[in-house]
N, C-alpha and C positions, 0 to 999 in steps of 0.2 A: 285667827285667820283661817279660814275656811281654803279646801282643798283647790277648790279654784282660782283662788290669787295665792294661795304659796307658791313660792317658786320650786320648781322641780329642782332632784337632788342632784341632776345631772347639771345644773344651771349652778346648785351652789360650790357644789366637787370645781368645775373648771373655774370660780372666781377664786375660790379658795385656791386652789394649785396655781392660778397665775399671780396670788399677791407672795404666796412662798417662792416663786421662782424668778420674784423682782426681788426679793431679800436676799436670795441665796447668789443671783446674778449682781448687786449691789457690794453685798460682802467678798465677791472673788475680787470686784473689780479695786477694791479697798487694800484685799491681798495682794493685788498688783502693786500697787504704789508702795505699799510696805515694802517689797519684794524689791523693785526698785532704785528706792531708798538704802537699803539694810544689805543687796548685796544677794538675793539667793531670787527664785524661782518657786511657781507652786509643785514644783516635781523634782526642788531640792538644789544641789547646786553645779545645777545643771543648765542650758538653755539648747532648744531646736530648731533648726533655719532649712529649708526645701533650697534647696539647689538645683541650677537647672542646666544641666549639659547636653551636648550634641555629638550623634556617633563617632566623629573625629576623635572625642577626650576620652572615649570608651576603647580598652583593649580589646583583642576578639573574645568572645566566648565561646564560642564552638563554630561549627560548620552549617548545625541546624539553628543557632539562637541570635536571632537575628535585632535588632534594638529599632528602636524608631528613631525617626532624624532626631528628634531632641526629648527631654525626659526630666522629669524632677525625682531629688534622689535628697531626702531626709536625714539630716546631719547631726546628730547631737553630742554637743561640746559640752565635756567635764570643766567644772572650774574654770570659765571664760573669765576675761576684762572683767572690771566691774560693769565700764559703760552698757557691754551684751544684756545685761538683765533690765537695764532701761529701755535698749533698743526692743526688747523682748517684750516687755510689758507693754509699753508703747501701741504695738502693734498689735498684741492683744487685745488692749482696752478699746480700739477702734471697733472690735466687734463686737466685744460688751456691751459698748455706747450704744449699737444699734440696738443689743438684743433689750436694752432697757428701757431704749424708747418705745421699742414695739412690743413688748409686755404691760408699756406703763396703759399703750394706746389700749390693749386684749383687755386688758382689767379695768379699765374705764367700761366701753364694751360692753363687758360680761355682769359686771357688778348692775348696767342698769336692764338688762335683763332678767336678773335675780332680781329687780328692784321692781318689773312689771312693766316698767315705760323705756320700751328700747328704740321706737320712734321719735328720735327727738333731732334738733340741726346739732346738738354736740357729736352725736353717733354720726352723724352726716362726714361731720368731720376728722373723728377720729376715722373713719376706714378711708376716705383720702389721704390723710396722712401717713395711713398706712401704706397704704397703695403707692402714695409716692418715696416711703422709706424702703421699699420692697425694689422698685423700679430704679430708682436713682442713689436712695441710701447705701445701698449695698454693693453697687459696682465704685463708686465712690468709697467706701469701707476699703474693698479690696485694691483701690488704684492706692490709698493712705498706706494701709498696710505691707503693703508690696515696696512704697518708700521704706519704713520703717525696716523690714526684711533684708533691703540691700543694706542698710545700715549694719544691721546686725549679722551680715554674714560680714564685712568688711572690717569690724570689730573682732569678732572673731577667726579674721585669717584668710578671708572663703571671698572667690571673685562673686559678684550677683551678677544676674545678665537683665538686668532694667526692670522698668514695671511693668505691673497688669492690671487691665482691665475687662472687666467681662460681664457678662450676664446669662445666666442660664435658660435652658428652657423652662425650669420650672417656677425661677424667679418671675420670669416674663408672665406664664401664666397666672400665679398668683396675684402679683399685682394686678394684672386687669380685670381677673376676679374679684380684686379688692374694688377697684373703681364699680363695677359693675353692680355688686353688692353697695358699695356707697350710692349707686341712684336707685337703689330699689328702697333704700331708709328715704331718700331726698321724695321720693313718691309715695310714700308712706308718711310721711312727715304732711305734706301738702294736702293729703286724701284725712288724716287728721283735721288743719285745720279748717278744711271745707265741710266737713261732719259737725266741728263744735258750732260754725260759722250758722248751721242751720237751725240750731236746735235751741 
């Protein structure tokens, strides 16, 4: 293979680091359910839950430290219920679940860029799908997990105060980067087969 069709080392480095961080994201998510099951946590036997209070449940702090109406405040319970390490995992695994469908999406991707033909309707598709795991995946993640959250503080003792849902600004950007990036394949794709189409 001649310099011109191997793939650059920068091309193979990212397929490679994104099939090790579908394995390494695969195996935590495995450690979850063990964890689960058996009763502990991957940080022992322990579980953490964000609590979210409002200046009213707050005593004063001083004259100058003033709090904002409401606030999350990071709780972690030694030796909880067993159920907490379900609710824990649970909620975890909701963000796993994304991070492994949009690593599996990156390394589809990447690998046929290492591969030389990254114009293709699968790439089309994989960065829509992205774009839509980015956009809608992920406030859905957090509206899931925010269940699972109230579970786990209510198992553990702790009021929750409802769900959430959200979307960032950077989430937003992205995705539409993603879409955008997927009609620049979808135009490359079509500018392909009208090239073969003549020749």
């Amino acid at each position: 293979m001649n310099s011109s069709t191997r793939p650059s080392k920068s091309t193979r480095f990212l397929a490679g680091l994104a099939t090790v961080l579908l394995v390494v994201s695969a195996a935590f998510a495995v450690l979850l359910i063990v964890g689960a099951v058996a009763g502990f946590s991957p940080t022992g036997h322990e579980v953490s839950t964000r609590l979210t209070y409002d200046k009213a449940q707050l005593r004063p702090i001083g004259p100058t430290l003033i709090p904002s109406d409401s606030f999350d405040l990071t709780v972690h319970v030694k030796h909880p219920p067993h159920a907490a390490y379900a609710w824990a995992a649970a909620r975890d695994l909701t963000y796993v679940a994304l991070l492994l469908v949009g690593l599996w999406l990156l390394r589809g991707l990447l690998r046929s860029v290492r591969d030389r033909d990254p114009f293709t309707e699968d790439n089309v598709k994989r960065l829509r799908a992205l774009a839509l795991l980015i956009l809608i995946g992920f406030p859905l993640a957090r509206l899931v997990a925010s269940l699972f959250e109230g579970e786990l503080a209510s198992s553990a003792g702790f009021l929750h105060h409802g769900l959430r849902l959200s979307l960032t600004g950077s989430a937003l950007i992205g995705g539409l980067a993603a879409f955008a990036l997927a009609e620049v394949f979808a135009a490359g794709v079509r500018m392909r087969v009208d090239l073969e189409g003549t020749v």
